[in-house]
N, C-alpha and C positions, 0 to 999 in steps of 0.2 A: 593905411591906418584904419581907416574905415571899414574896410574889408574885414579886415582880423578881428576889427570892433561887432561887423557883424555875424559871422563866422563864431565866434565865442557864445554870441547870445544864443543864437540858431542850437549849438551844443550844450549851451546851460537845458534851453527848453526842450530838447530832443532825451538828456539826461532825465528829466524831472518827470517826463511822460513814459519814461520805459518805468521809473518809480512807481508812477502810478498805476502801469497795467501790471507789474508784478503786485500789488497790493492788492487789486482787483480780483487779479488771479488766485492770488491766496485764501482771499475772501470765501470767493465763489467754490473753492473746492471747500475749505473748510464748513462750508453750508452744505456742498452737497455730498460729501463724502466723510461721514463721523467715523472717527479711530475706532479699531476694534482693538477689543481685547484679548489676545489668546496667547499672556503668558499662565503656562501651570498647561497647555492644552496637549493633548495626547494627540499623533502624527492623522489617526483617522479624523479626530474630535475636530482638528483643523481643518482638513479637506471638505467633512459635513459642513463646517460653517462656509466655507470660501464658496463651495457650490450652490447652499440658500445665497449666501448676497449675490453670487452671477446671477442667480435666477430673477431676484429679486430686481438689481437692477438692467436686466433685459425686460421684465415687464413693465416697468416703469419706462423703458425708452419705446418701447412698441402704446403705448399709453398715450403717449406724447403724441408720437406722431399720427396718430388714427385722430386726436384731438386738432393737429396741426390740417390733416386732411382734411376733419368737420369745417375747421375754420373758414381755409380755402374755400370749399365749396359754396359756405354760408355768404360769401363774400361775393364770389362768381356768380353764382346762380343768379342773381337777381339782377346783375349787367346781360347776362346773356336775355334773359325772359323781355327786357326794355328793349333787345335785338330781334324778337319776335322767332330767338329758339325757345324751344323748353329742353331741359334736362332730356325725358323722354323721346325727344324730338331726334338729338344727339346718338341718343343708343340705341336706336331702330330707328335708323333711318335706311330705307329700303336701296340695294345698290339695281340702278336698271341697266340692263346689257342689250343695248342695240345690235344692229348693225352698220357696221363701216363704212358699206356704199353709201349708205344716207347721208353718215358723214364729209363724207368726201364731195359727194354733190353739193349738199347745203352750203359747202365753205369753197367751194370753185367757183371763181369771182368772173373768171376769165372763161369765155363760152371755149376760144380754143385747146383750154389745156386739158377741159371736162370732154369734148369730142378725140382726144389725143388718146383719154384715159378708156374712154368707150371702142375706139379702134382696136387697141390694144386686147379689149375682151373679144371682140368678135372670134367666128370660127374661121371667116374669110379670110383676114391675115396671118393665119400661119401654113 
């Protein structure tokens, strides 16, 4: 009994939340998308209009998001500079290309596997 008792509520309140994001929903378009008008419009008269508002609202999405970028960065930038990057720092930062054997030495830990590696170069053993 309990179960069904909760089970029902769970569905009252899962019912009353798809209400409100359809309301939501409806909201949010009707603010952002106002009805046009093209009865009386001639087949080209239509297409001119439908092509300004694509254009229209592609500029307005690229808007956004160059705003949404500023944000971001305005945000970051100042965590990273307290990390002792800069910006600058980031996009030229110079790449250095060693060489390997150094590598290879510096991190052999083990004097035998570095004399293994140096045998192996000689001219004598082949």
């Amino acid at each position: 009994m309990l179960k069904s008792l909760m089970l029902a509520k769970a569905k009252e309140c899962w019912d009353q939340e798809l209400e409100e994001r359809e309301a939501e929903k409806s909201r949010y378009l009707a603010e952002r998308i106002p009805t046009l008008q093209t009865r009386g419009l001639s087949l080209s008269a239509l297409q001119s209009l439908m092509l300004a508002k694509a254009k229209e609202c592609w500029d307005q999405e690229l808007e956004e998001r160059e705003a949404e970028k500023s944000r971001y960065l305005a945000e970051r930038i100042p965590t990273l500079q307290t990390r002792g990057l800069s910006l600058s720092a980031l996009q030229e930062r110079p790449v250095e290309v060693g060489d390997w054997r150094k590598n290879v030495e510096a991190m052999s830990g083990m004097e035998g596997r570095k004399k293994m590696f140096d045998a192996a170069k000689s001219p004598t053993s082949q």
